[in-house]
C-alpha positions in Angstrom: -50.1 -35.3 -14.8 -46.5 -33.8 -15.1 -44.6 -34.2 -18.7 -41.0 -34.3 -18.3 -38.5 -32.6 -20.7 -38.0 -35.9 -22.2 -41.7 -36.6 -22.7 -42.3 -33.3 -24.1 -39.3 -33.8 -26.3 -40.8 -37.2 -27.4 -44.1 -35.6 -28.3 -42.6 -32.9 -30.1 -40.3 -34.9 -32.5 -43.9 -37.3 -32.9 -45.4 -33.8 -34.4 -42.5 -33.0 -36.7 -42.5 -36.6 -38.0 -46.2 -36.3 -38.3 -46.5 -32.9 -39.6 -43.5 -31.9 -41.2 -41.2 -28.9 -40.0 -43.2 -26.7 -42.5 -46.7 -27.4 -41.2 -44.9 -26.7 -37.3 -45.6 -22.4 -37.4 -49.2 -22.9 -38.8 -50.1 -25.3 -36.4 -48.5 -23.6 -33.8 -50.3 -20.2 -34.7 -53.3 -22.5 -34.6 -53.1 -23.6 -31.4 -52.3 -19.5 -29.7 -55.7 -18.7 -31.4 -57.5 -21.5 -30.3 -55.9 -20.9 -26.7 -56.2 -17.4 -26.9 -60.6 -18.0 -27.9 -60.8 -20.4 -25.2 -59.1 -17.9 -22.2 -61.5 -15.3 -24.2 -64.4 -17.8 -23.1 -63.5 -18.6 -20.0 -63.5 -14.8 -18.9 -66.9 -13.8 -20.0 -68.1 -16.8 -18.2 -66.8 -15.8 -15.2 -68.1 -12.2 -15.6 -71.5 -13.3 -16.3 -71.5 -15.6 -13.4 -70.0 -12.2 -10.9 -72.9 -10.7 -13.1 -75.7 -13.1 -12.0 -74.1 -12.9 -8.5 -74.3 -9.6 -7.8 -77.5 -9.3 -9.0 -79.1 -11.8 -7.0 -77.4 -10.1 -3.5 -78.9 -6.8 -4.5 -82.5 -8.3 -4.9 -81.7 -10.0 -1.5 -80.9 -6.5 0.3 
């Protein structure tokens, strides 16, 4: 699924409408922390699954 400029430019002006031009930096801020918890996830899940991996190739050897 690729957005356009123009679709990304419709959603954008739907936010504003919604939100209002104040609520815009707060939600935005919102959304890196949220982004920035789920990345967090994401990469101790992948280091517990190396983890898990390397564990069971060394009871293997």
């Amino acid at each position: 699924m690729n957005l356009g400029f123009q679709e990304i430019l419709l959603i954008f002006l739907i936010i504003l409408l919604l939100f209002g031009a104040k609520k815009l930096p707060e939600l935005a801020r919102g959304m890196g922390h949220a982004l920035r918890e789920f990345r967090k996830a994401v990469k101790e899940a992948e280091d517990t699954v190396k983890d898990v991996e390397k564990e069971e190739k060394e009871e293997k050897s």
